[in-house]
C-alpha distance (Angstrom), angle and dihedral (degrees) to the residues before:
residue distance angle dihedral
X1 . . .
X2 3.73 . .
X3 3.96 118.6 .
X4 3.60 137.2 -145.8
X5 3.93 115.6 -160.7
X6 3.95 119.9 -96.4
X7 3.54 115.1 -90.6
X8 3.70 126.4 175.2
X9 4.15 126.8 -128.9
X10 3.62 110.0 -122.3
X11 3.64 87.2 -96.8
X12 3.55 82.9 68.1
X13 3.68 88.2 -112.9
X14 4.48 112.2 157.1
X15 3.93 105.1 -114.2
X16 3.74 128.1 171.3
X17 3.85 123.4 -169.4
X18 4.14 107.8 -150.9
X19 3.53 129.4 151.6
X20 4.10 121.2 -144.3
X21 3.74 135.4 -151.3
X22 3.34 121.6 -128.6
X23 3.79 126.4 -174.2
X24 3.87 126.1 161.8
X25 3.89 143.3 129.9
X26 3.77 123.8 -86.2
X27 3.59 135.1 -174.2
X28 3.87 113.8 -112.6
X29 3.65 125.2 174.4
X30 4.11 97.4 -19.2
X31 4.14 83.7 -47.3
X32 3.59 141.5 97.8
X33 4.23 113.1 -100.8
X34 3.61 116.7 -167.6
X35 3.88 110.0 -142.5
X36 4.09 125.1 -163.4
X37 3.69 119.3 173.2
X38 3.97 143.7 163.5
X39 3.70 108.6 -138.6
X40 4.02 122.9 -168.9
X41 3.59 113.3 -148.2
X42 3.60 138.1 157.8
X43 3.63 135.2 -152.3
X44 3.96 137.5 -158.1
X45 3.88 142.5 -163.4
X46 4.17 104.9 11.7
X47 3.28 101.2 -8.4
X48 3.72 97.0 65.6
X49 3.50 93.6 52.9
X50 3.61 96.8 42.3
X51 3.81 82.7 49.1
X52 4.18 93.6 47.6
X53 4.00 87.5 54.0
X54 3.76 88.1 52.9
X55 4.31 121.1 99.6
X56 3.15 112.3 -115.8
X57 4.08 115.7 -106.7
X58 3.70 87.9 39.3
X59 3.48 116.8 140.0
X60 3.90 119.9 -134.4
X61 3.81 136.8 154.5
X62 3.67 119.7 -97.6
X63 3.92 121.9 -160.1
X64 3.73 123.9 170.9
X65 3.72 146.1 92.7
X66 4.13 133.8 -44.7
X67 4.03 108.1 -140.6
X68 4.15 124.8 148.9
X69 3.18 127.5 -76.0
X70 3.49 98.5 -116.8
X71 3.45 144.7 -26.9
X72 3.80 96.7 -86.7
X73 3.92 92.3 28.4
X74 3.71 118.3 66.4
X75 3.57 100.0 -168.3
X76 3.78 123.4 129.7
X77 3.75 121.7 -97.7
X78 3.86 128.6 172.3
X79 3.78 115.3 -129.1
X80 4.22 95.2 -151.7
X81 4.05 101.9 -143.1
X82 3.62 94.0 165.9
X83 4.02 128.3 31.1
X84 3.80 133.5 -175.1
X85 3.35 136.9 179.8
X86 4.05 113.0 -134.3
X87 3.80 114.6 -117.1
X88 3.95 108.2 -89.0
X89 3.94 98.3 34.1
């Protein structure tokens, strides 16, 4: 996991740009895929500053929601609702 600082929206709203690794096995087509990813995400409210007190390298579990970028940039970035830190971290 690679983090940005916190920053806060002009709202004064806590948000934290990161971007997360993923890699795992999938099945494909009756066979095993391998699958190894950098994802950026961001995250608001707790979760970015739970996330800007966490070491970087750690590894957690990231649920939330896929929307664009932006409005002029349609490129995927997760929204991280949820975060958890994986037993042993």
């Amino acid at each position: 996991m690679e983090l940005d600082a916190l920053r806060y929206t002009p709202a004064g709203v806590p948000m934290l740009k990161f971007r997360v690794q993923h890699d795992s096995e999938q099945g494909e087509a009756g066979g095993a895929r391998k699958v190894s990813c950098e994802i950026a995400a961001v995250a608001f409210e707790r979760e970015a500053k739970l996330l800007a007190a966490a070491k970087p390298g750690c590894n957690v579990k990231v649920s939330g929601f896929l929307a664009a970028k932006s409005r002029s940039s349609r490129a995927l970035v997760l929204h991280a609702t949820e975060i958890e830190y994986k037993k042993g971290e």
